[in-house]
N, C-alpha and C positions, 0 to 999 in steps of 0.2 A: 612612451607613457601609455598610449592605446592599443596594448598590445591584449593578445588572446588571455596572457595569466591574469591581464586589469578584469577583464571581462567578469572573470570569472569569479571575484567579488570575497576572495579566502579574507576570513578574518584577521589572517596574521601574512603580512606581504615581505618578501626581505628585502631590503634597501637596494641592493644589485640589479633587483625587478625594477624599481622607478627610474624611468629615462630621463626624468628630468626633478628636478623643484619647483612649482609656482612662486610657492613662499618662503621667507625664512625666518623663524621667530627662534626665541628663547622657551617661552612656554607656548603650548598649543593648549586650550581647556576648551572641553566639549561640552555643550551646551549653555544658558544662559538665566538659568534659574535662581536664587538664593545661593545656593550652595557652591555652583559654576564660580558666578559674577564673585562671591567674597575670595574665593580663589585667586582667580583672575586679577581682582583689587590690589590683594597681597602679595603675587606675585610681582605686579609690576610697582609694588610701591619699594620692593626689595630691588628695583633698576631693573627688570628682564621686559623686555620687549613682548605682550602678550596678544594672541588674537582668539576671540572667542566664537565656536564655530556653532550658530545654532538652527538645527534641525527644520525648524518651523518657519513660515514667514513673518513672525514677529516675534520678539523678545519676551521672556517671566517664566515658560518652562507651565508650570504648575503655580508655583507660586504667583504666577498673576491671577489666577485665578482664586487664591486662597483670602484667608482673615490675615495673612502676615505675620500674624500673634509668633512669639517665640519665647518655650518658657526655661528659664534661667532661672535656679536656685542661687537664693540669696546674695542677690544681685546690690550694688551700692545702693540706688535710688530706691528698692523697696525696705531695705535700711534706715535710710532717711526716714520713712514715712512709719517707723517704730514696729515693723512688722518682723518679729524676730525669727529663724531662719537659724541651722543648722549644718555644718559638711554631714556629719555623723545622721541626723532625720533622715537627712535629704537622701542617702547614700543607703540606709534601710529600708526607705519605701520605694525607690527605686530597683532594688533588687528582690524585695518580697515580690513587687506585684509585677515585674520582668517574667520573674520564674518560681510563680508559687510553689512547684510541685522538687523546687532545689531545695529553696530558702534555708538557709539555718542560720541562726545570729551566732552561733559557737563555730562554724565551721569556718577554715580559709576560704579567703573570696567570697562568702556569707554560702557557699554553696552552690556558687556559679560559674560557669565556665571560665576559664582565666580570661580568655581574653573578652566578654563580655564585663567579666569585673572592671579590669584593665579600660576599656572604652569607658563605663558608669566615671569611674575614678578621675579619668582625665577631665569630662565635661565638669564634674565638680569641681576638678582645680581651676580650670582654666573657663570657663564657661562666662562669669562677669566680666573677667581681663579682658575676653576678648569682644566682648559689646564694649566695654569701657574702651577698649583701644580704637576700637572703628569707629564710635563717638568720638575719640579725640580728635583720629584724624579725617572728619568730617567725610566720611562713607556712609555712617548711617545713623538717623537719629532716631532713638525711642523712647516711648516713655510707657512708665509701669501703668496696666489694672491692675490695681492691688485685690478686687471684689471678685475676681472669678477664683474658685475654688479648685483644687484639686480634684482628677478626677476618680483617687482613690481616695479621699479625706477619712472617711470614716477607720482607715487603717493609718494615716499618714498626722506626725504631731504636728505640723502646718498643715491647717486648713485652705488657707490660700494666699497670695498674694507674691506669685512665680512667672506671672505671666507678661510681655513686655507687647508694647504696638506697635509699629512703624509711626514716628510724628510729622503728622503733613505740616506745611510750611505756614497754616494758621495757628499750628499748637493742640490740633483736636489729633484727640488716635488717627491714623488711615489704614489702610489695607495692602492687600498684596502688591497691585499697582503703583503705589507708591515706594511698598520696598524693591520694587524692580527699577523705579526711577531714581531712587537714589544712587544705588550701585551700580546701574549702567552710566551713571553720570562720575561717578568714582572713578570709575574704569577705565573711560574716556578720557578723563582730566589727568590720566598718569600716560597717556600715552599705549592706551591699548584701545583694539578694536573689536568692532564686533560683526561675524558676517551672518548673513541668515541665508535662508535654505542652501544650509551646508549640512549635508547629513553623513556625519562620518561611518564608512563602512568597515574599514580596515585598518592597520596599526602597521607600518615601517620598523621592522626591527633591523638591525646590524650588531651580530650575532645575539647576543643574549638581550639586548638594550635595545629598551623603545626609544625610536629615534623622529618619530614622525606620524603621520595618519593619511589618509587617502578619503576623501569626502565625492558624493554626489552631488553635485549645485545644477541648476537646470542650466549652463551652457557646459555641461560636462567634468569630468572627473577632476579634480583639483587634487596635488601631491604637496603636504605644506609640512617643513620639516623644523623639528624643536631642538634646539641645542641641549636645552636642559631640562626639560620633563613634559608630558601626557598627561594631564588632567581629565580626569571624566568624570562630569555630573549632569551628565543624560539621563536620568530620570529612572522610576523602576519598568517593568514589564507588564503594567495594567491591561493597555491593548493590546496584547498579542497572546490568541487564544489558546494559541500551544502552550507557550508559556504556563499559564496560566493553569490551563489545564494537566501540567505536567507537575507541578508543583504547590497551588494553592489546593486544599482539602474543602471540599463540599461544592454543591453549589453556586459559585461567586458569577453572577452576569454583567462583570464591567465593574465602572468606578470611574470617578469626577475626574482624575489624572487630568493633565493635557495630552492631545491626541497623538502629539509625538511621542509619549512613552509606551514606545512598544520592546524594549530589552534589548536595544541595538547591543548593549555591553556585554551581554550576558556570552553570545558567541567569541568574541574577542578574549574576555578572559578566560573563557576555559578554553580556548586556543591554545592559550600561554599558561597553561597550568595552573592557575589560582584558584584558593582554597575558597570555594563556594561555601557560603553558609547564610544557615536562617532564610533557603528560599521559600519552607513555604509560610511564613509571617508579610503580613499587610498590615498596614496600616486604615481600619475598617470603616465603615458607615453603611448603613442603607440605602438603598436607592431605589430609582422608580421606576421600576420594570421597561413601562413601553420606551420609555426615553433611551433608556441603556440600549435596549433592543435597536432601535432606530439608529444608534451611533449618532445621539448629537453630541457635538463639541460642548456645548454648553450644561452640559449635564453637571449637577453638584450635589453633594449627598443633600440626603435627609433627615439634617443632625439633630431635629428634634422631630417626632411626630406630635405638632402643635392644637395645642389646643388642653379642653380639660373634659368636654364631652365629645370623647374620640376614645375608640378603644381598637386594639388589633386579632383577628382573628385568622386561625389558619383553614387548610380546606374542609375540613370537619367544624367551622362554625365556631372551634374553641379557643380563648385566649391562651396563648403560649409564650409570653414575655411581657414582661414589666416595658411600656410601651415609653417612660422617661427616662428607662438606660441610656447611661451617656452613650454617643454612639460608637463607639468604638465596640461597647461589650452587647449594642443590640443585636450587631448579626450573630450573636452567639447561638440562638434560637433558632435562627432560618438555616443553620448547619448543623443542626442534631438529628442521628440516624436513626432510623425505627430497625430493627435487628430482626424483627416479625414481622413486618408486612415488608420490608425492603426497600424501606421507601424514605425521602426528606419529609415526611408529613407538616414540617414549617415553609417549605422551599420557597412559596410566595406567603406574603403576609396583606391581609385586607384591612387596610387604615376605613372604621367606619366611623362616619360619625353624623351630627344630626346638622339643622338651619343654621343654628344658635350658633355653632362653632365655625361653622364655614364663614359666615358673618363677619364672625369677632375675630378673626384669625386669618384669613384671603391675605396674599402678600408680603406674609412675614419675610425676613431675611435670612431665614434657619432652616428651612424646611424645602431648601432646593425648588420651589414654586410646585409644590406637590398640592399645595391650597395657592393657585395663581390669583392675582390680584385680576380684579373688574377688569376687562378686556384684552387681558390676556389667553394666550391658548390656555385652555381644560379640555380639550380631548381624551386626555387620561382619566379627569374622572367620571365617574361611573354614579347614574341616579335613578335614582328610584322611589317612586310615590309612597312606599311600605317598605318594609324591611323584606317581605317577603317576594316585590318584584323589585328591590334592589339585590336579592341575590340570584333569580331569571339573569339580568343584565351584567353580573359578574362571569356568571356560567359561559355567557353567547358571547361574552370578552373573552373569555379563556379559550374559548372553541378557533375565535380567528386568530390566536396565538401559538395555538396547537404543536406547531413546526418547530417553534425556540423552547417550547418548555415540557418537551417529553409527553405531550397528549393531556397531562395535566386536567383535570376540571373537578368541580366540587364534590364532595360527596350527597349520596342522596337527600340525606337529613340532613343537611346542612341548614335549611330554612330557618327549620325549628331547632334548631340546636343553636342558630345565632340567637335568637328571641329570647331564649333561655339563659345563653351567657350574657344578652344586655341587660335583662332582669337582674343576676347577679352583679354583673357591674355597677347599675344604679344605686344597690341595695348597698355595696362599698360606698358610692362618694356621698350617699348620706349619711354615714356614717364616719367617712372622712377617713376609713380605713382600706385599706387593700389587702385581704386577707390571703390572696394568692400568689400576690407576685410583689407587695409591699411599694408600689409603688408611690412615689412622693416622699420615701421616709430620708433618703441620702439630699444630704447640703449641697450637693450639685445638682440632682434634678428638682429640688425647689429653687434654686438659682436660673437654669437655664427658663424653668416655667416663668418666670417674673420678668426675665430679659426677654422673651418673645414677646411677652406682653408688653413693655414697655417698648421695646421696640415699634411694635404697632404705634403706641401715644406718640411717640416721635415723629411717628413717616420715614422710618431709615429704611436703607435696604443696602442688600448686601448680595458677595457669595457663595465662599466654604465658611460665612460667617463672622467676616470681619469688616473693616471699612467703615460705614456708618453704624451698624451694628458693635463694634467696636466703639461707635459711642454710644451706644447704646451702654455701652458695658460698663464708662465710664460714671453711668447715669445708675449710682447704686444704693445699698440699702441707707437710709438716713438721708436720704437727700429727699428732696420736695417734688412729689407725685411717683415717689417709688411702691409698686404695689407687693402689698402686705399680702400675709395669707386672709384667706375667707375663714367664714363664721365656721366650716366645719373645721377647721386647723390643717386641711389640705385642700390648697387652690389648684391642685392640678389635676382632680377629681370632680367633675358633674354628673348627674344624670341628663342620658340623652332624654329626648322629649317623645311622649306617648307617642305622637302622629309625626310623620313624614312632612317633606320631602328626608329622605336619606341619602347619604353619598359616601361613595368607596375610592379609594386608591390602591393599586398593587403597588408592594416592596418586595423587595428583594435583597440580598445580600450582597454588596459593593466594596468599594475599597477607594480610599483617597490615592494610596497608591503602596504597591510591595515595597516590600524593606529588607531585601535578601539580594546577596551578590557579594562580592569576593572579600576577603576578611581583609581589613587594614591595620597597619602598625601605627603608633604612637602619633607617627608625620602623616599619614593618609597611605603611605605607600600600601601598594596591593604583593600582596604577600604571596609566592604559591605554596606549594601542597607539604615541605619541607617547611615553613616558616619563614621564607628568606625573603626578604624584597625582591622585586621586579624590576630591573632597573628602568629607570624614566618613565615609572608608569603609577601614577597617584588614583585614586578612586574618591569622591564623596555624594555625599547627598544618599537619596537613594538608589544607584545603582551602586553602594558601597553596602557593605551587612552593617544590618544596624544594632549593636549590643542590647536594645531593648526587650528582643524579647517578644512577647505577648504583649507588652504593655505601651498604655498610651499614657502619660503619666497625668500629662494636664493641659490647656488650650494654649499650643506652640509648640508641644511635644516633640515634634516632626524639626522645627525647623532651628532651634533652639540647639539639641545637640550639631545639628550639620552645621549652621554656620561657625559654629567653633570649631569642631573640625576640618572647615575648608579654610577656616582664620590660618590655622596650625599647615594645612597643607601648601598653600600656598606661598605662605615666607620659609617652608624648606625647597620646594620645590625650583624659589628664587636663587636661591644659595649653590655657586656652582664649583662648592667644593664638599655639597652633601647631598651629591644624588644617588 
């Protein structure tokens, strides 16, 4: 087994090369996230013997770190509650806003790639079935917010009411941590395992056929061999900067991921020939520059920049994005090229804002601790007596940063040219309009404004924005101390205030995590470059390509299609006369 060729760590090893077996299972699934564990679930409820190999020293992948949310079109229980729901909406606004620049409602496949059709199409069939099934068979229990909105509404004929929570064992929404414990307790009670810092490097083939994987564990290489299929839902490629830089466009400095998604899959399958697609799609958010920089683990987007007197500016002083884009479409700003000067002129963004906001806002559950609560670290932000020596103290930020951000610093007239844009901004929220960037006018970003806010009246906290914030969410319109709009008819516009203190954060462009990686067929199998299955080798979650596209659809977007896809992959993967 510890021979020179082990050493040498080839993503595809042939069975002849392993001196021995540690293990022996039926199924092997790599990693332990949402997508892994229903896998895993499925498989061993189908009778295979399953062990679950994950990277990290502790179990959830991402998903523990997540809201948990997973959103499911027209699902039984949001039925129940008279919220009517469509295959046909569901399946149009899903491919408009996937691929706006395809779409056509006369065209086959509305104009999208087949087999991204093909993926839309399945989740729609099967997407309730398969939460209804894993409710049945008590793996996981959730229950609908009907009050969170879609995050295209304005194009979509349901408004909202797609989105499901993990239900903790009192009956209130919970979070990602809780959808981790349920499914590793699923997992367990069918008779599978799970090992941790097992980091798989390489795959056992014999001849054509994955037969096995080769993992690092800190007492050394482990060879554990599957009778009947390779699961992999190891996560995307957020930390690994080649990656990353090989394939995301613009800018991107990181994202909330778990620290183990560094693309271990990514060499493995195009080892093995697999049709690579949609690498460079992520799934987006903003994020907070020095944090990203620093590589903390705890890092989480910045899904709302909170507050309503806070406005963002780039190095030239200017607003350059509607600052309540849902987060997915705000890094869209922080990656636009200047063709004339040659430059990202959005590449960092300056969250400003005055007392009043820092105040009323410190601690949310949305904003990644970008506004940290009383005695927590603020090192990131940035203050200033004036607006004119809070941009001195951005500049002499940016100067000790120099090395991560291409020399980067403000422009000269930056000073006066913020003073000028906060002037304009004021003169918006008293008027309650946004003439620039129309901010407030979409049913989700006055949604997410009222759920921070309400948030705060609660004391929840949270953190890719689920968990307590998640009852938060529960906590909706009609109900008693839900906040309304303000007397201008948009609460998510104030003027800052004449005089100081003032305070900055940098953003930057991040990513929950990529959504590119090798195409799967109907079962999850991974396909390669001819179209044909792989034999014993399944993909989900996000090191699988995800049919989506550009689009984020709605809060769960992410985890909503995959676990139905690893529902579906794992009862074939069981079956050992359909590998």
């Amino acid at each position: 087994m510890h021979t020179s060729k082990m050493r040498e760590r080839r993503p595809v090893v042939a069975s002849e090369d392993v001196g021995s077996w540690h293990d022996r299972v039926d199924v092997v699934v790599v990693g332990s996230g949402a997508s892994a564990l229903v896998a895993g679930v499925m498989a061993a409820a189908g009778g295979a013997r399953v062990i679950a190999l994950e990277k990290a020293a502790e179990t959830g992948g991402t998903t523990r770190k997540s809201g948990g949310n997973a959103w499911v079109p027209d699902d039984h229980r949001t039925r129940a509650l008279g919220l009517a729901d469509s295959r046909d909406g569901a399946l149009h606004y899903m491919a408009r806003t996937s691929r706006p620049e395809l779409y056509w409602p006369e065209a086959p496949s509305l104009g999208l790639p087949d087999w991204e059709y093909e993926g839309i199409c399945l989740f729609l069939d099967e997407g309730a079935r398969a939460f209804a099934g894993l409710a049945e068979m008590g793996a996981l229990d959730t229950i609908p917010l009907p009050d969170i909105p879609n995050f295209y509404s304005a194009v979509d004929r349901v408004v909202h009411g797609r989105t499901l929570a993990p239900r903790a064992p009192n009956g209130d929404p919970a979070d990602g941590p809780e959808l981790v414990r349920q499914l590793s307790e699923a997992l367990e009670q069918r008779g599978g395992r799970i090992e941790l810092e097992h980091r798989v490097v390489s795959v056992v083939v014999d001849g054509e056929r994955v037969v096995g994987v080769l993992a690092d564990t800190p007492h050394g290489s482990r060879a554990i061999h599957a009778a009947r299929a390779v699961i992999f839902g190891s996560g995307g490629f957020t930390h690994n900067v080649d990656l990353r830089r090989s394939f995301i466009r613009g800018p991107v400095f990181g994202g909330c991921a778990a620290r183990s998604n560094e693309g271990d899959f990514v060499s493995i399958a195009q080892a093995l020939g697999a049709d690579m697609r949609n690498m460079s799609e992520s799934w987006n958010a903003p994020i907070q520059l020095e944090r990203a920089l620093a590589g903390d683990p705890t890092l989480t987007g910045t899904f709302s920049v909170v507050g309503n007197s806070v406005l963002c500016v780039n190095r030239y002083g200017r607003r350059a994005m509607n600052e309540k884009s849902v987060y997915n479409e705000a890094t869209a700003p922080m990656l636009q090229f200047d063709g004339i000067r040659c430059e990202y002129p959005n590449m960092l963004m300056f969250a400003v804002f005055d007392q009043a906001n820092y105040d009323a806002f410190r601690g949310t559950p949305f904003d990644g601790g970008a506004l940290p609560a009383v005695g927590e670290d603020d090192r990131h932000v940035i203050r200033g007596a004036t607006l004119e020596q809070l941009a001195e103290r951005i500049d002499e930020r940016l100067a000790e940063l120099a090395g991560a951000i291409g020399g980067l610093r403000l422009a000269a007239d930056f000073s006066s040219r913020l003073a000028a844009t906060v002037d304009r901004f004021n003169g918006f929220a008293l008027q309650g309009r946004d003439d620039d960037f129309r901010r407030g006018d979409t049913e989700i970003e006055r949604y997410l404004y009222r759920l921070v806010s309400n948030a705060i009246q609660l004391g929840t906290d949270s953190q890719l924005g689920g968990g307590a914030s998640n009852q938060a969410a529960s906590f909706g319109p009609g109900k008693a101390g839900w906040m309304e709009p303000e007397a201008n008819g948009n609460s998510t516009m104030a003027p800052l205030a004449e005089k100081g203190p003032f305070y900055s954060v940098i953003l930057a462009a991040g990513m929950l995590d990529t959504k590119g990686g090798p195409r799967t067929d109907t079962h999850g199998r991974v396909l390669d470059g001819n179209g044909a299955p792989i034999t014993g080798l399944y993909a989900v979650g996000n090191c699988a390509a995800s049919p989506s596209g550009k689009a984020y659809w709605g809060g769960g977007a992410t985890l909503g299609p995959m676990i139905t896809y690893a529902w579906r992959a794992g009862r074939h993967a069981a079956a050992p006369d359909r590998r």
